[in-house]
C-alpha positions in Angstrom: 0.4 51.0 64.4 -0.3 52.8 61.0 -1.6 56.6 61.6 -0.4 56.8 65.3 1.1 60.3 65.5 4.9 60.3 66.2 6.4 60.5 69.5 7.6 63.8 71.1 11.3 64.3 70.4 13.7 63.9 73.5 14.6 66.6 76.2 13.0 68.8 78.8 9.8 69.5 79.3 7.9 71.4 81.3 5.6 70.1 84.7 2.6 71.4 86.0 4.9 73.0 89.3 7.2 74.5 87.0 9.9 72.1 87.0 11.4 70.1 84.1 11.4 67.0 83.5 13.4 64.4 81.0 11.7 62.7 78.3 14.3 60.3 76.2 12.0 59.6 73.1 10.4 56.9 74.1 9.6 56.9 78.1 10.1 59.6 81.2 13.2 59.1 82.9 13.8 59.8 86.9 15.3 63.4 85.8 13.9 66.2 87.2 15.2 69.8 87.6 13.4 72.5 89.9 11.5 75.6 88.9 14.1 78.0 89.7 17.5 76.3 87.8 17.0 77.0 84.0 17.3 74.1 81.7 19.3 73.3 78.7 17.6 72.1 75.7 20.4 70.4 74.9 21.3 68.3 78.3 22.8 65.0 77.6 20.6 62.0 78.4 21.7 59.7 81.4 22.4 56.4 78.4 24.0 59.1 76.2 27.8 61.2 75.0 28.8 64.4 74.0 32.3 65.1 72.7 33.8 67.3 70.5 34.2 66.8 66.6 35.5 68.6 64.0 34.1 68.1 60.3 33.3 70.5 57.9 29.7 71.5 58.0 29.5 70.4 61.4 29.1 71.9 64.8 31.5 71.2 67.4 29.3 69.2 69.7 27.6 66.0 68.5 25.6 64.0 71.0 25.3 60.2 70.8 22.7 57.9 72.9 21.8 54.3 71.8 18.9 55.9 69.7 20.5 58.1 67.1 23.5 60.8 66.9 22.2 64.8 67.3 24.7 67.4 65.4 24.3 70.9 63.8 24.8 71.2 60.3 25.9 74.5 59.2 24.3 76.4 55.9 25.9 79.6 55.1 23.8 82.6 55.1 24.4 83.3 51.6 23.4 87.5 52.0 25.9 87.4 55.1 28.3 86.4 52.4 27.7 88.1 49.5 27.5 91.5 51.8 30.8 90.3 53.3 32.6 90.0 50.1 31.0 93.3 48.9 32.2 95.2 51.7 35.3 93.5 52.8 36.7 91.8 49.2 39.9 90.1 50.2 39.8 89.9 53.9 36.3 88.3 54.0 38.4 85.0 52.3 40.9 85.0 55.0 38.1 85.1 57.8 35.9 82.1 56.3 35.7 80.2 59.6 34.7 83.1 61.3 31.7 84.4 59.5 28.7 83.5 60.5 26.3 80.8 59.5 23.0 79.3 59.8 22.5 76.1 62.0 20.3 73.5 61.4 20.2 70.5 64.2 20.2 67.2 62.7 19.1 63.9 63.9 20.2 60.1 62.7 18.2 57.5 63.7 20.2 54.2 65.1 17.6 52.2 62.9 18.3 54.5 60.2 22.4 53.5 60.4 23.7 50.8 58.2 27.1 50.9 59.6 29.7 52.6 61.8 33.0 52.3 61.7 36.1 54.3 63.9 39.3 55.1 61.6 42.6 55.7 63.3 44.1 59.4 62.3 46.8 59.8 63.5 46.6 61.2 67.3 42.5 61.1 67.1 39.8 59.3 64.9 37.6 59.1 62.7 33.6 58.0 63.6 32.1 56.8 59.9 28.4 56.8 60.5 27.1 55.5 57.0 23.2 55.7 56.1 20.9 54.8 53.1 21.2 58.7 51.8 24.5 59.7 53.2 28.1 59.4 55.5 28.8 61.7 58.2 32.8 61.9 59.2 33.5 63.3 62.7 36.7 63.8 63.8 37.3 63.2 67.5 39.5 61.6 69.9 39.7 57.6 69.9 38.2 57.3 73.2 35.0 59.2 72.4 34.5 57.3 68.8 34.8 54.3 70.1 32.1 54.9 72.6 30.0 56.7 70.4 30.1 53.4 68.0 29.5 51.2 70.8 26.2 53.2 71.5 24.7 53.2 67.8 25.5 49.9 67.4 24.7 48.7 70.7 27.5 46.5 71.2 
């Protein structure tokens, strides 16, 4: 329907006792959690994955339901850096991967994937999410690609 607002995005939300609740996107699932146990933003759906990848610009934790892939793109904080090299020259290059950065959470769409494809490397593999705009790598073990494909692709 044109000019219906969009849906809230998935995760907790708050009840009228003080509990949480799951909302996936599109409907309330039977999740609940009680007042008293603090909730995770970030809690994995009941259809949905989380694993481990490594990629560069990426966050170690990607999640993966039959809706779309969640992952945190990392910008550096380019006055971090600049103060970094000021102050520490040399040793700031050796400790690249442990400065610092800013985090932005990204989301892709399954409608919005034109393909996926896993890639054997070596001991682990390689989850090719392609889209109009761009292609996301994420290194992971086989196991967890391969699931992770079967959920955006729905197969």
């Amino acid at each position: 329907m044109p000019g219906s607002p969009p849906k809230p995005r998935a995760g907790w939300y708050k009840e009228l006792d003080g509990g949480h609740r799951y909302w996936d996107g599109e409907r309330w699932t039977d999740d609940r959690a009680p007042a008293q146990i603090h909730v995770e933003r970030t809690r994995v759906p009941p259809d949905g994955m989380r694993f481990t990848a490594h990629a560069m610009g990426v966050d170690q934790v990607v999640t993966v339901t039959p809706r779309g892939l969640r992952y945190a793109h990392r910008y550096p904080n380019w006055m971090t850096w600049t103060v970094t090299i000021g102050t520490l020259g040399i040793a700031a290059l050796v400790a690249w991967k442990r400065i610092q950065f800013g985090s932005v959470e990204q989301y892709i769409r399954a409608d919005d994937v034109d393909s996926v494809e896993v890639d054997e490397r070596g001991g682990d593999a390689a989850l090719i999410v392609a889209t109009v705009d761009d292609r996301l790598e994420l290194i992971t073990e086989r196991a967890n690609a391969d699931a992770a494909a079967a959920l955006l692709t729905g197969a």
